[in-house]
TIZAKOL-992629 format. One line per field, with one value per atom (N, C-alpha, C): residue number from 0; x, y, z. Coordinates in steps of 0.2 Angstrom, whole numbers. Layout:
% TIZAKOL-992629
seq = (NUM:...)
xx = (X:...)
yy = (Y:...)
zz = (Z:...)
//
This chain:
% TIZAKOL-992629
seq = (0:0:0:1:1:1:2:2:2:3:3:3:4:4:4:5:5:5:6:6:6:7:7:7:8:8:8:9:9:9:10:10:10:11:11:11:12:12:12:13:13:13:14:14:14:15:15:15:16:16:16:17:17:17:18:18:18:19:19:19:20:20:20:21:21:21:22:22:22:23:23:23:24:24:24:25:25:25:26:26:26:27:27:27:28:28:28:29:29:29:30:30:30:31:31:31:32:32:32:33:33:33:34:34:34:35:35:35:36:36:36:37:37:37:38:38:38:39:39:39:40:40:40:41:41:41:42:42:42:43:43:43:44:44:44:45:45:45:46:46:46:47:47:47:48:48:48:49:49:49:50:50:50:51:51:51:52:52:52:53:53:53:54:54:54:55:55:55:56:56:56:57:57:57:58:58:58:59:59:59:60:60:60:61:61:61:62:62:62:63:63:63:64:64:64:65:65:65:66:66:66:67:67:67:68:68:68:69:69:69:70:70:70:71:71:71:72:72:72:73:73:73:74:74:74:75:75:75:76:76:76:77:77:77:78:78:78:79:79:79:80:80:80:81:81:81:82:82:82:83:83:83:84:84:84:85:85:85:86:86:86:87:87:87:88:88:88:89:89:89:90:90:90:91:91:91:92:92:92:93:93:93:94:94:94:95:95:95:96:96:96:97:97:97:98:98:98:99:99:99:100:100:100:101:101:101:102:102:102:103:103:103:104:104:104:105:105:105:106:106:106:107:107:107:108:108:108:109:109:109:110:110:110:111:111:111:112:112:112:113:113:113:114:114:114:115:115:115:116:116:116:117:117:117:118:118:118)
xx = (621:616:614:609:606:606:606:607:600:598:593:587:582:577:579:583:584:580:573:567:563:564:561:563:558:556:561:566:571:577:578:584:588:595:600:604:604:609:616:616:622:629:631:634:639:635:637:633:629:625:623:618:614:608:602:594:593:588:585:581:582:581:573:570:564:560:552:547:545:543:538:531:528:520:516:512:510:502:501:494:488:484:478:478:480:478:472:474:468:462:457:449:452:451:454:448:451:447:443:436:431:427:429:428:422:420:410:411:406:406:403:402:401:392:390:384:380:385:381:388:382:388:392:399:403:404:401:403:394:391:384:382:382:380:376:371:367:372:375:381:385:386:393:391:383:380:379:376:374:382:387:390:396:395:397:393:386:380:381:383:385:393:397:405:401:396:396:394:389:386:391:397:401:406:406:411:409:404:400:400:398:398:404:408:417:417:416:418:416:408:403:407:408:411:416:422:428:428:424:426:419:416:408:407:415:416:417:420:420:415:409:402:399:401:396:396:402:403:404:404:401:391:391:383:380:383:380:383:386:388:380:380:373:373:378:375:375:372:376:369:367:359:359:353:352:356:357:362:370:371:379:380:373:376:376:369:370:379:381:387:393:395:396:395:390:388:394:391:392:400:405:411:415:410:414:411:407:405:410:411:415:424:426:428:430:425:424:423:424:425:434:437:444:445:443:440:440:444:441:436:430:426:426:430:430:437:438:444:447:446:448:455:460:466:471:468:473:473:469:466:464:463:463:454:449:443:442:443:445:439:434:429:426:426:425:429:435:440:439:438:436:428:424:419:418:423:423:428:431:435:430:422:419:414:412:408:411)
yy = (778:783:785:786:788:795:799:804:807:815:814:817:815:815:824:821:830:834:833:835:841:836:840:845:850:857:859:863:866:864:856:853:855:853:855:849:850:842:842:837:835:835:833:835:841:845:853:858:857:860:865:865:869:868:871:871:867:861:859:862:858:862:863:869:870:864:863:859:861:859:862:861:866:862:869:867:872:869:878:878:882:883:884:892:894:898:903:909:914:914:914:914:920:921:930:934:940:947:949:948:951:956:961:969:969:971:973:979:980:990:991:1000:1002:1002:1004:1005:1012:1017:1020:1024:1026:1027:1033:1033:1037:1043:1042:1047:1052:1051:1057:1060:1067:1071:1069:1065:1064:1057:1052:1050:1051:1058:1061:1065:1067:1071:1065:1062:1057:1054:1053:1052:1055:1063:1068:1068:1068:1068:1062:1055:1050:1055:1057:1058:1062:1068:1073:1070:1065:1063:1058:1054:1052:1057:1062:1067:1070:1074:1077:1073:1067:1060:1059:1060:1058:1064:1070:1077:1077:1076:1075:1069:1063:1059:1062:1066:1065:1072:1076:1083:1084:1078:1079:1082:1083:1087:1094:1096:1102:1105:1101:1105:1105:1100:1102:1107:1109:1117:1122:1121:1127:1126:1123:1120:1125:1123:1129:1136:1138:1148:1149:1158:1160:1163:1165:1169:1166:1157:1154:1153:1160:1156:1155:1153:1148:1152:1157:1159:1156:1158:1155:1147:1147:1138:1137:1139:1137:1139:1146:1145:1141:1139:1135:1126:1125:1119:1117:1122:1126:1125:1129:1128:1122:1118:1111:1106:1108:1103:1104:1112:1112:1108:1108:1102:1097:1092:1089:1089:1096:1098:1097:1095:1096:1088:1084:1076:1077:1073:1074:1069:1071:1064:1063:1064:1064:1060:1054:1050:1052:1057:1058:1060:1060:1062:1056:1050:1045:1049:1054:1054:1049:1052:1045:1048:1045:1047:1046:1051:1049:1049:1051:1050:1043:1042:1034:1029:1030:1028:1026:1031:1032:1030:1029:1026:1018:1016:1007:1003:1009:1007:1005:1008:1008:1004:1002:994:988)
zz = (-339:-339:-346:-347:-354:-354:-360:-360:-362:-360:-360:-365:-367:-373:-378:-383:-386:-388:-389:-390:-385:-379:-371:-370:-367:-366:-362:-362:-358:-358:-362:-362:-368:-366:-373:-374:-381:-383:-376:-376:-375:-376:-383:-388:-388:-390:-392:-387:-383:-376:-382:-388:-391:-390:-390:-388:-394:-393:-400:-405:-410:-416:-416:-420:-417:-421:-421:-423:-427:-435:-439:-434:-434:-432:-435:-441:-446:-444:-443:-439:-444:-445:-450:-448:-456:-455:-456:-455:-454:-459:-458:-464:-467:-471:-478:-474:-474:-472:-476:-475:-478:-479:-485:-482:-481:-475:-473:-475:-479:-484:-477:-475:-471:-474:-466:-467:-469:-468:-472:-477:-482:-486:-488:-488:-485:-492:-498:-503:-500:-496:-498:-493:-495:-491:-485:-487:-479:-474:-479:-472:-470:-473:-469:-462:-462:-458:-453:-455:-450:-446:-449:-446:-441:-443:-441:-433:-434:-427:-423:-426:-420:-417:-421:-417:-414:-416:-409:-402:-403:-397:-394:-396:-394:-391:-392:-389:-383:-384:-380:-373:-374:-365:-364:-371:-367:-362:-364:-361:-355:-356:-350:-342:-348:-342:-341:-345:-340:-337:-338:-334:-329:-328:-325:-317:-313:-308:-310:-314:-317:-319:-324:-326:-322:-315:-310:-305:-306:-303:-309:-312:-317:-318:-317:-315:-311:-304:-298:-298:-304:-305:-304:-300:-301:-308:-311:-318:-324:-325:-328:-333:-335:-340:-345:-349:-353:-360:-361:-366:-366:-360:-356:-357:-355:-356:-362:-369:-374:-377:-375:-378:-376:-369:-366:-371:-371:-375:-383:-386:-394:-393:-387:-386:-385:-382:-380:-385:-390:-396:-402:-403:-407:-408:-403:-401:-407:-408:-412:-421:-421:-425:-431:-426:-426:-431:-429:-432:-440:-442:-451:-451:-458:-458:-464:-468:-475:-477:-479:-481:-488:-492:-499:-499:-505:-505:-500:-501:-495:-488:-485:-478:-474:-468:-465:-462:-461:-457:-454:-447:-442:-438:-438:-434:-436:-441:-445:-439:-437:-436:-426:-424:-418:-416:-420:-419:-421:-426:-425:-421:-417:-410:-403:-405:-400:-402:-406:-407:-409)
//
């Protein structure tokens, strides 16, 4: 009887009952990472604002979606008027406030950061 092929998947020498040696099999590697500069730009005043205004509107739906049983019973309060709510609003926006958007000092921009997890 032959002993059986030392190569094959699952088998171990015979010999010494050690698993076969592993395979070179060198596979192509990865294309180099090429930085795409952001689209807007992150040293000036008006991209910081803009990009401040996308995190709030990204906040604001997170909120909405996940507490949308909640506002809907704060929804139907009878004394819940257009004051109430604008403060209300203002409340759960500030929120977002907490997010740094500014990467200086080896920071990290975190709204920057959470908004390219979502495209």
């Amino acid at each position: 009887m032959l002993p059986p092929y030392p190569y094959s998947h699952g088998r171990t020498d015979l010999k010494n009952n050690e698993p076969p040696p592993h395979r070179y099999s060198p596979s192509p590697s990865p294309p180099p990472s090429a930085d795409v500069p952001p689209f807007i730009p992150q040293d000036s005043p008006e991209g910081e604002r803009i990009l401040k205004e996308r995190f709030r509107k990204f906040w604001m739906a997170s909120l909405a979606e996940g507490f949308k049983d909640d506002l809907e019973e704060i929804r139907k309060e009878p004394n819940l008027g257009p004051s109430r709510l604008a403060l209300l609003i203002e409340s759960l926006a500030s929120g977002a406030e907490v997010f740094s958007s500014t990467s200086t000092g080896g920071g990290v921009n975190e709204m920057e950061v959470v908004l390219e997890q979502l495209s």
